[in-house]
C-alpha positions as CSV (number, residue, x, y, z in Angstrom):
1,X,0.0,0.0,0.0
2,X,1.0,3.6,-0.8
3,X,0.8,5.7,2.2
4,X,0.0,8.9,0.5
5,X,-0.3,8.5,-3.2
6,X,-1.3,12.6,-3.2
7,X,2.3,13.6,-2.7
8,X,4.0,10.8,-5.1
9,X,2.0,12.0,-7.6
10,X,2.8,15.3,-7.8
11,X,6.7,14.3,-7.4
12,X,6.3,11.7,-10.4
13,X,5.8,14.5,-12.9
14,X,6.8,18.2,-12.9
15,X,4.7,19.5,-16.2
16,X,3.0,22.1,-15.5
17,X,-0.8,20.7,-17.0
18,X,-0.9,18.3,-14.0
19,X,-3.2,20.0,-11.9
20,X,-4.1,19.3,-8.3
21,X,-6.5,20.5,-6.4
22,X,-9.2,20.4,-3.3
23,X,-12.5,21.2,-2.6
24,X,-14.8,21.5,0.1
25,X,-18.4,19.6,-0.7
26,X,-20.6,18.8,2.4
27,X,-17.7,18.8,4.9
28,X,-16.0,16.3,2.7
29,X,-12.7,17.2,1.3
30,X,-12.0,16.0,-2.2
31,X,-8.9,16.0,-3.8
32,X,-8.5,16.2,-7.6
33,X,-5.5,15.4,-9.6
34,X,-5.6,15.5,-13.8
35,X,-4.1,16.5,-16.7
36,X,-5.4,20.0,-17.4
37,X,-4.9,19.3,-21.3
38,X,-6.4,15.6,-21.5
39,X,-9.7,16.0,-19.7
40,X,-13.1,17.5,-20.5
41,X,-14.1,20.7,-18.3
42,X,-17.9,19.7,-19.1
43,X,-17.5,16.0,-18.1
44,X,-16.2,17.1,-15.0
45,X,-18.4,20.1,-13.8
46,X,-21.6,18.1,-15.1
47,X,-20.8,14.5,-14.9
48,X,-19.2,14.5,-11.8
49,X,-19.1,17.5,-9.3
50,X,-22.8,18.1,-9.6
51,X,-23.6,14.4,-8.6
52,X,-21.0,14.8,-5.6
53,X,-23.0,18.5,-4.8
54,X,-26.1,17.2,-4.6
55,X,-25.4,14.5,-1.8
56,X,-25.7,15.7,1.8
57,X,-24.2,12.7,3.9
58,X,-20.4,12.9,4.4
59,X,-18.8,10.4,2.7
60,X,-16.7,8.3,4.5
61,X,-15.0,6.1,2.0
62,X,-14.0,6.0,-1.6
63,X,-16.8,3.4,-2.4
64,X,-19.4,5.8,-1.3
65,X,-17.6,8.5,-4.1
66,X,-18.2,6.2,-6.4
67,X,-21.8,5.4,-5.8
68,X,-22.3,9.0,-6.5
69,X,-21.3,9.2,-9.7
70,X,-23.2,8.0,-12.8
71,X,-20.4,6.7,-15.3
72,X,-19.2,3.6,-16.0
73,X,-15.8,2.3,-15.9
74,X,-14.7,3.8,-12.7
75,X,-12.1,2.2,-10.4
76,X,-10.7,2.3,-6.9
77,X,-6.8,1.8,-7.0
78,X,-4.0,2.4,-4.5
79,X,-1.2,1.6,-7.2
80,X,0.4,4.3,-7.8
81,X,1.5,3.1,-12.1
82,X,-1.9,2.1,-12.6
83,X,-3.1,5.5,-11.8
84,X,-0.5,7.0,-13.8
85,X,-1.4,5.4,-17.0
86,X,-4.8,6.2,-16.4
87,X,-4.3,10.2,-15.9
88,X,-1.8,10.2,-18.7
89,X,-5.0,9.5,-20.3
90,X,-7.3,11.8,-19.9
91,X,-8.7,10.5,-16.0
92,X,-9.6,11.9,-13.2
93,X,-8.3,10.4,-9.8
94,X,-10.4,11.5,-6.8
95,X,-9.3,11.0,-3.6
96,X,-11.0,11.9,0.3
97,X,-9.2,13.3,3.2
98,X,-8.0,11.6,5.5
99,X,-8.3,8.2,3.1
100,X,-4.8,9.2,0.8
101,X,-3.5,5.8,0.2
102,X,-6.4,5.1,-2.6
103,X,-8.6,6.9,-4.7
104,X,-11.1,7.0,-7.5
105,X,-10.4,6.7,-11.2
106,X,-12.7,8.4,-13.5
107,X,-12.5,8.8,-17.4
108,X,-13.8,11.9,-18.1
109,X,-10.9,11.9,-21.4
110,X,-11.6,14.7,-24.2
111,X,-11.7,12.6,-26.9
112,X,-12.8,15.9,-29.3
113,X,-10.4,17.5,-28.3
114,X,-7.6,15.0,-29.1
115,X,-8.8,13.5,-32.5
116,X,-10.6,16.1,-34.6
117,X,-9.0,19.7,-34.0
118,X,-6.4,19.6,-35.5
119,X,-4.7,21.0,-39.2
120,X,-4.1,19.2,-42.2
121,X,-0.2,19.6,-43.0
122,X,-0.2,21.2,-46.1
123,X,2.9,22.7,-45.6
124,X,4.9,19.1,-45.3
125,X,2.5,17.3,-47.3
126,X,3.0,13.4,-46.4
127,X,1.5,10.9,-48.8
128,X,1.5,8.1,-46.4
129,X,1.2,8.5,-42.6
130,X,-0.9,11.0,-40.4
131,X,-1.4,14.6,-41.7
132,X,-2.1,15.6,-37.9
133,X,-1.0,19.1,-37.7
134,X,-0.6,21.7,-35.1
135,X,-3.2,24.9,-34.6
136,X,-3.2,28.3,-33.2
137,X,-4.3,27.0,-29.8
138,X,-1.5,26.6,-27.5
139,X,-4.2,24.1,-25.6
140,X,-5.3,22.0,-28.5
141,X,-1.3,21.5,-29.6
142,X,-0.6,20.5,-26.0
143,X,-3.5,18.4,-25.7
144,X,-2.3,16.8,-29.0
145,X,1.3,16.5,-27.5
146,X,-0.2,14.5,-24.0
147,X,-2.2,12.0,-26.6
148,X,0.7,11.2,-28.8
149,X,3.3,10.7,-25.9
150,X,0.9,8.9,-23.4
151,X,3.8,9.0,-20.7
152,X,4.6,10.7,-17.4
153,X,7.6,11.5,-18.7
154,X,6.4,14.2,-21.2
155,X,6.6,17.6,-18.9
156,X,5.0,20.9,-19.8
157,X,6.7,24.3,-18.3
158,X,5.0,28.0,-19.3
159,X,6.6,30.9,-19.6
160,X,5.4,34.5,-20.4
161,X,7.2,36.8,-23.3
162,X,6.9,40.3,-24.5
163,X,6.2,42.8,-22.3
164,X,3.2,43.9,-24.6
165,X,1.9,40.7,-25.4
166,X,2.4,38.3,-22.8
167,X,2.8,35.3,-25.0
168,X,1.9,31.6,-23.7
169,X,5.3,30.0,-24.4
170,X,5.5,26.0,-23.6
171,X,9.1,23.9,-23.3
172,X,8.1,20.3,-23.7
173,X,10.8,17.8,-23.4
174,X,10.8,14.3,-21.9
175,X,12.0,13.8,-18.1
176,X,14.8,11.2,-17.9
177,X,15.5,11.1,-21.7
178,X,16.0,14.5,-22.9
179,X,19.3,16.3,-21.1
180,X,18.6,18.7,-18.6
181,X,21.5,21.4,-20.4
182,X,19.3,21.7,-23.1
183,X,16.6,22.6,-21.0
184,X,18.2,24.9,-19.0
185,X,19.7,26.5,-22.1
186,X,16.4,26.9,-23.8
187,X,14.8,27.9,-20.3
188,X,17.7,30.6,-19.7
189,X,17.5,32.2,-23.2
190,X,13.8,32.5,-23.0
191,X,13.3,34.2,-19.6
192,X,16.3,36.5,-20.4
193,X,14.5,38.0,-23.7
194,X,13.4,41.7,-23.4
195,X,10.8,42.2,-26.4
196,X,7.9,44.2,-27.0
197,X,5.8,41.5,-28.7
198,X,6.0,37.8,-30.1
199,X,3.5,36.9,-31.7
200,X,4.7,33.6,-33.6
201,X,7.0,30.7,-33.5
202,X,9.7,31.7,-36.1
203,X,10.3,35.2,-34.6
204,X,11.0,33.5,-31.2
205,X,13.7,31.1,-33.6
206,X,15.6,34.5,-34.4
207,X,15.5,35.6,-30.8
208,X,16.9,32.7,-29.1
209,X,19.4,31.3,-31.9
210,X,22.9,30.7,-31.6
211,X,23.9,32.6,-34.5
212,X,21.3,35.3,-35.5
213,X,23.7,35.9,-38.9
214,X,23.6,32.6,-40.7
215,X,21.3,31.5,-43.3
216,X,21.0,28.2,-41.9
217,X,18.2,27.5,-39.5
218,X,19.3,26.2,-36.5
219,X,16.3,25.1,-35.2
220,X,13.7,22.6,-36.7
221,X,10.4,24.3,-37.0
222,X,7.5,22.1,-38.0
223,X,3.8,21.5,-38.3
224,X,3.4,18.1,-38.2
225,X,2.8,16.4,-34.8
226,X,4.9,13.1,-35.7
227,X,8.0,14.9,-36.5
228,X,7.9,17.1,-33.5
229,X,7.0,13.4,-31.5
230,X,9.6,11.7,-33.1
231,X,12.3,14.6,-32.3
232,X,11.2,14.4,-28.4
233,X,11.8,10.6,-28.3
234,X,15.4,10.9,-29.8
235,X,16.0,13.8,-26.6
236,X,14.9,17.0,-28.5
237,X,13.8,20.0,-26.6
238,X,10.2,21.3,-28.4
239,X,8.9,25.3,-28.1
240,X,5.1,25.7,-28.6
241,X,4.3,29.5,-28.8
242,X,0.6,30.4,-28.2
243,X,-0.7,31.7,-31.8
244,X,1.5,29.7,-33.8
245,X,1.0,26.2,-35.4
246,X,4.7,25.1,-35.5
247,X,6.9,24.1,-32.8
248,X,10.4,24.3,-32.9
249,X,12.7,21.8,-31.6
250,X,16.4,21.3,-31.0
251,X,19.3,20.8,-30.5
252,X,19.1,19.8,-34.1
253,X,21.4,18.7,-37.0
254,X,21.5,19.9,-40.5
255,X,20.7,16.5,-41.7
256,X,17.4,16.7,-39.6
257,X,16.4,18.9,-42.4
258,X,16.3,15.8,-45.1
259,X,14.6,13.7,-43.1
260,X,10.9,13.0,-44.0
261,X,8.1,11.4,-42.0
262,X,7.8,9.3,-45.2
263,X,11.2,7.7,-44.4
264,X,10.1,5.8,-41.7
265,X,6.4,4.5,-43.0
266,X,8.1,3.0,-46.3
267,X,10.8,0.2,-46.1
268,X,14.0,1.2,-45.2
269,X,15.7,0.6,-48.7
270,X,12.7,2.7,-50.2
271,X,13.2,5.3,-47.1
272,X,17.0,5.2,-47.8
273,X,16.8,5.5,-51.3
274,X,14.5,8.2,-51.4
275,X,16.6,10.3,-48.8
276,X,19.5,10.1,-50.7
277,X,17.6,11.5,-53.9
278,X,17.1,14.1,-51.4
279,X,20.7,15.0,-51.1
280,X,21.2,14.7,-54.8
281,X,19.1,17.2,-55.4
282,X,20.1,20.2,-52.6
283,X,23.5,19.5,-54.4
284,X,22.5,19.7,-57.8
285,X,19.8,22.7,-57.2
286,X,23.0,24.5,-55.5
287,X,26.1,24.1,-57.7
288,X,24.2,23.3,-61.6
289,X,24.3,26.8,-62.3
290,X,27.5,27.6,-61.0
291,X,29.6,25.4,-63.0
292,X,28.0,25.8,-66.1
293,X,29.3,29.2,-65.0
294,X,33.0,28.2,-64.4
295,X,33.1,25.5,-67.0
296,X,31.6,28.1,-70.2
297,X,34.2,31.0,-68.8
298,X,37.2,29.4,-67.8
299,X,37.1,25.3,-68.4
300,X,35.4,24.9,-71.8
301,X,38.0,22.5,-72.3
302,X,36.3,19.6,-70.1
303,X,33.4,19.7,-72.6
304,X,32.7,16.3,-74.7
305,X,33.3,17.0,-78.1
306,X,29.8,15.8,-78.7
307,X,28.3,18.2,-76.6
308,X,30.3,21.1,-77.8
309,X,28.5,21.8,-81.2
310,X,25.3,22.0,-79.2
311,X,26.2,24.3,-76.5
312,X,27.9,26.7,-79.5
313,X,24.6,26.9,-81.4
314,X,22.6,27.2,-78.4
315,X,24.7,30.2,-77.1
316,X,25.5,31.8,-80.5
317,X,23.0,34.2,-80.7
318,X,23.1,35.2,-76.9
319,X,24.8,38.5,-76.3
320,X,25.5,38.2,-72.7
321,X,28.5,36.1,-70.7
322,X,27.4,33.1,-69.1
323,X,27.0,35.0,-65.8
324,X,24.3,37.5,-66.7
325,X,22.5,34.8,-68.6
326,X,22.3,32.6,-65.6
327,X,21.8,35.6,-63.4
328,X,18.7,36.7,-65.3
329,X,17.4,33.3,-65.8
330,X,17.7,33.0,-61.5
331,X,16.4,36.4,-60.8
332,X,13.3,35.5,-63.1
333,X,12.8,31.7,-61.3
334,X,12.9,33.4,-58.2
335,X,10.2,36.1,-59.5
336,X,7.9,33.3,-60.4
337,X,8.0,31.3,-56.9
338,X,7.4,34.8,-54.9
339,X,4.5,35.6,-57.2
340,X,2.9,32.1,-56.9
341,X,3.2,32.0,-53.1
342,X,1.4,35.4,-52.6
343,X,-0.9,34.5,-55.2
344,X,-4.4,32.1,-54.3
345,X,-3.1,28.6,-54.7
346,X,-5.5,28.0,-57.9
347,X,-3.8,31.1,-59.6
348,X,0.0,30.3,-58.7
349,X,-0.3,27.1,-59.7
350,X,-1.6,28.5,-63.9
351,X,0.8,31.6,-63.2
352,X,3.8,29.4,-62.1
353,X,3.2,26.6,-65.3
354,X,2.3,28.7,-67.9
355,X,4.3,31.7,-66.8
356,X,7.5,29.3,-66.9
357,X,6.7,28.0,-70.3
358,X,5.6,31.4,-71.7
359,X,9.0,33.6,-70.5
360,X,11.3,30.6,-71.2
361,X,10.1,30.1,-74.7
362,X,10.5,33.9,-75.2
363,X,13.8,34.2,-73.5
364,X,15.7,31.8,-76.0
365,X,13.5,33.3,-79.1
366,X,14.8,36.5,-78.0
367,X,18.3,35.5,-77.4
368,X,18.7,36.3,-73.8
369,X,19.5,32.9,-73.0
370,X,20.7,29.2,-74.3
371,X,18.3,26.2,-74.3
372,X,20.2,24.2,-72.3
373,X,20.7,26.9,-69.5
374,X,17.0,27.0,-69.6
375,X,17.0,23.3,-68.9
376,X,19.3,23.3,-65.9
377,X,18.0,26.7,-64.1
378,X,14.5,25.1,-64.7
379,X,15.9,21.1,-62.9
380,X,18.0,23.1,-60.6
381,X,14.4,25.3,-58.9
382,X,13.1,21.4,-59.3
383,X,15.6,20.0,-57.3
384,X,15.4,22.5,-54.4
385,X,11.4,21.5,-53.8
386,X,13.1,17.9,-53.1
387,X,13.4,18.9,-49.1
388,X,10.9,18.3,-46.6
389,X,11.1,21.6,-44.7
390,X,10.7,25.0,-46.3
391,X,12.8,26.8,-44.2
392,X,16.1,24.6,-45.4
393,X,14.9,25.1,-49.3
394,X,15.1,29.0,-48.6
395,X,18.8,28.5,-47.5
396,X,19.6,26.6,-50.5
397,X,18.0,29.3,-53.1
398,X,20.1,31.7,-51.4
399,X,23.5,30.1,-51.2
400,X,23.6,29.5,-55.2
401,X,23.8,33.1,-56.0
402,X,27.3,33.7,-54.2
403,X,28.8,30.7,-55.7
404,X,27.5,31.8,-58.8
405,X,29.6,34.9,-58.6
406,X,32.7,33.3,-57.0
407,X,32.5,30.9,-60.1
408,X,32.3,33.9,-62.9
409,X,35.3,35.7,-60.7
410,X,37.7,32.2,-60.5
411,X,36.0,29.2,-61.8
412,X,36.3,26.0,-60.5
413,X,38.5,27.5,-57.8
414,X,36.1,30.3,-57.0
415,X,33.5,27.5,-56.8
416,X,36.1,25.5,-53.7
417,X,36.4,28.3,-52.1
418,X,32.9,29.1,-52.1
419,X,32.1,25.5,-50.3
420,X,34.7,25.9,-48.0
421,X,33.5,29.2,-46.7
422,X,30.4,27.1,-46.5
423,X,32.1,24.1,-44.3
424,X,34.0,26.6,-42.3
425,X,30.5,28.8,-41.6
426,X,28.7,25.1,-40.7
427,X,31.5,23.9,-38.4
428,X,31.1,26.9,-36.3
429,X,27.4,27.1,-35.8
430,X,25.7,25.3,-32.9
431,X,21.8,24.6,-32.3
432,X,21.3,25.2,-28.5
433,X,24.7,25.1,-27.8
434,X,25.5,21.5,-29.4
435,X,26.7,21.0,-32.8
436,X,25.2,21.6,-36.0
437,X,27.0,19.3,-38.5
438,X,27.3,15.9,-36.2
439,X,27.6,12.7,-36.9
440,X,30.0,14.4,-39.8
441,X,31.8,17.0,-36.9
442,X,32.2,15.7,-34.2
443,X,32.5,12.4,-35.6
444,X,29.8,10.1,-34.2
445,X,29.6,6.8,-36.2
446,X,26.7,5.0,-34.3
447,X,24.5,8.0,-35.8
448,X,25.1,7.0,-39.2
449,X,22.4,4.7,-39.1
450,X,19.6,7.5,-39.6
451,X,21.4,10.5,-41.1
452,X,22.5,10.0,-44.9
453,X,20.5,6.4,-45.3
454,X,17.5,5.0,-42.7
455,X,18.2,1.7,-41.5
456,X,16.2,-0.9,-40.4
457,X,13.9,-0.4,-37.5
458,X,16.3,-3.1,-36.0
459,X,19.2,-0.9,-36.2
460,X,17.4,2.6,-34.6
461,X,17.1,0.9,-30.9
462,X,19.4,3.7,-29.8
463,X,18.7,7.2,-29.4
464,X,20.7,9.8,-31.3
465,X,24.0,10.7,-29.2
466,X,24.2,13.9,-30.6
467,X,21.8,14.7,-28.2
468,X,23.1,12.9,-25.9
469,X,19.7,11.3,-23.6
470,X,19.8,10.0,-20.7
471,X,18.2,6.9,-21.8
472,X,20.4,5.6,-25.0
473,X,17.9,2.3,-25.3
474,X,14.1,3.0,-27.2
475,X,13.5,-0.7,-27.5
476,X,14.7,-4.1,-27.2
477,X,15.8,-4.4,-31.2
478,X,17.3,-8.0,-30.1
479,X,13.7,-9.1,-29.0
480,X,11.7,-7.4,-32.5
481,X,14.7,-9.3,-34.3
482,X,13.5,-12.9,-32.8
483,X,9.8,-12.2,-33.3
484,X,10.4,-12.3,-37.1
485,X,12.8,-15.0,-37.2
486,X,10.2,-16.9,-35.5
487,X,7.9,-15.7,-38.4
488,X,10.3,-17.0,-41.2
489,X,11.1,-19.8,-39.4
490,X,7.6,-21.3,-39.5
């Protein structure tokens, strides 16, 4: 028996949704404890304090609580995991003073709540999978949060920012998995911000980042609840803002960037393969234009002669050098994806086919540009739509333009020294204070398994180190391996 299961309770979590509290009904004291973001407020008021009002005997024991109370599946426990699993979701657990060492479990869950309010993810559009999205509400996104991670573990602390507007801010992390640094990092840079107002998610990501100067996000900002579920369990810190439907989490790698729910719901050679085509196009969408660049100003020796008479005929009526031709034929893809995103989607989507078609065909029949620059430009914008977050593609539409330039000024050199200004700016930047390039720097080998390829579910047992968790293990990968052996065997 549990001598007072009131205080180890409130010492097994320390989110800040578990609420507990007492009333005063007919002499009787009752003590409530429930998650604030799992149960319904009508359930509660109308289901089961107006049943308890209405009875004028003092009650005595826990059986006569539940003789008052019209709803089925009610239970009196005194053990202390059973009663956490059933607030985690969505019960009440009533309990009468002086009787502490049991109580009353009662499921008043919001199953609304949990299952139907919720966005679409439009934004990182999945094919296969949940499209469960966060909203506006800073309660529906934790209430989404509690019934994804049905654990104790999952902890909830609020702050308040901007002196104007007060926003909610939530830190969600995992207790005994994710490292406390990271929490007090987070925690520190948030209470020490002085601003006026916040009013969404990405503006917080500017305020608290370790490097407010670099185009490379350093936190992972996204909409969709698996992601943000799936970063938590590997020891990720998340950031819910109240008013904005995506949550950032970190300490994050750049390779988180790649990495699509998709991955994980096909098999892993399909998941693999797919993520590399990933990679093959953030490399190709950044460097195609700049070595046709290099290679038509200062290496037009490394052309096949096959491809030579082609690239003469297709050039010979353009006036410019290779530089302003790719320059123009950039500035005007980049003119054509701000249009379409401020445009309705129905209209951007006409305006970005037909507006294409329509300026490239009238680009090479005016002679401000080659056919097959018209071709790369147009796979190289392709290519950059190949990542999963939108934040990451922005980065890469920006970085081609300077290595564009450095390749016009010194070719293939200018092109080197371009990526290794690049390397140099990545190996310095860190995402919450850890670092933003690992497993590649530091060198972490056992995180190879889910960075460049995905592996076999048998192979991601252990959490990421570059997070370094508390708890390395997720599951027993020796014990899935048996069950389908077993499988094959019969």
């Amino acid at each position: 028996m549990i001598p007072n299961l009131l205080h180890d309770l409130k010492e097994s979590t320390k989110s800040v949704d578990l609420l507990q509290t007492s009333l005063i009904i007919n002499n009787n004291r009752i003590f409530m404890t429930y998650f604030g973001t799992l149960i319904n407020q009508e359930k509660l008021h109308h289901d089961v304090l107006s049943f308890i009002q209405l009875s004028r005997n003092e009650l005595d024991r826990v059986q006569d609580l539940q003789a008052l109370i019209p709803l089925e599946g009610m239970k009196i426990s005194d053990d202390l995991d059973e009663v956490l699993n059933s607030v985690v979701r969505g019960s009440i657990f009533l309990q009468l003073d002086p009787h502490l060492h049991e109580g009353l479990i009662v499921d008043i869950s919001d199953q609304k709540t949990g299952h139907r309010d919720h966005n679409d993810t439009e934004n990182e559009f999945s094919v296969i999978g949940p499209k469960v999205g966060f909203v506006e509400s800073l309660e529906i996104n934790l209430t989404l949060l509690r019934r994804g991670l049905v654990t104790e573990k999952l902890t909830f602390e609020e702050l308040s920012i901007g002196k104007m507007s007060e926003t909610r801010i939530v830190i969600a992390y995992l207790d005994g998995i994710t490292n406390p640094e990271y929490v007090n990092t987070a925690r520190q840079r948030l209470s020490d911000l002085d601003f006026d107002i916040v009013f969404e998610s990405s503006l917080l990501e500017q305020l608290i980042t370790d490097n407010s100067n670099s185009p490379f996000p350093l936190f992972l900002s996204s909409e969709r609840l698996d992601r943000i579920m799936y970063s938590m369990l590997n020891g990720e810190v998340a950031i819910l803002c109240d008013g904005s439907p995506f949550v950032l989490t970190g300490p994050t790698s750049l390779f988180s960037f790649f990495v699509s729910p998709e991955d994980y719901y096909l098999p892993w050679i399909l998941g693999s393969c797919f993520r590399l085509i990933r990679y093959f196009g953030v490399a190709f969408s950044i460097l195609a234009s700049s070595f046709y660049v290099a290679i038509l100003t200062f290496h037009y020796i490394v052309i096949p002669r096959e491809l030579l008479g082609p690239i003469i005929e297709s050039r010979s009526n353009v006036p410019f050098p290779p530089v302003l031709e790719v320059l123009f034929l950039e500035i005007t893809i980049e003119l054509l994806r701000e249009a379409g995103s401020r445009l309705p989607s129905k209209v951007s989507q006409t305006l970005g086919i037909v507006g294409g078609i329509i300026l490239g065909q009238a680009a090479v029949a005016a002679g401000l540009t080659s056919n097959i620059l018209l071709i790369i430009v147009s796979l190289s914008a392709l290519a950059s739509f190949t990542t999963p977050i939108f934040k990451i593609s922005n980065t890469i539409r920006f970085l081609r333009f300077p290595l564009i330039v450095l390749a016009s000024l010194w070719g293939g050199f200018g092109i080197m020294i371009g990526l290794m200004l690049i390397l140099g700016h990545l190996l310095r930047l860190k995402s919450l204070g850890a670092p933003y390039i690992v497993p590649i720097f530091p060198f972490r080998s056992n995180s190879f398994s889910d960075s460049f390829i995905r592996s076999s579910f048998t192979h991601l047992n252990n959490r990421f180190f570059t997070t370094r968790p508390l708890s390395t293990k997720r599951f027993n990968a020796k014990k899935n391996k048996d069950i389908g052996d077993d499988y094959n065997n019969e």
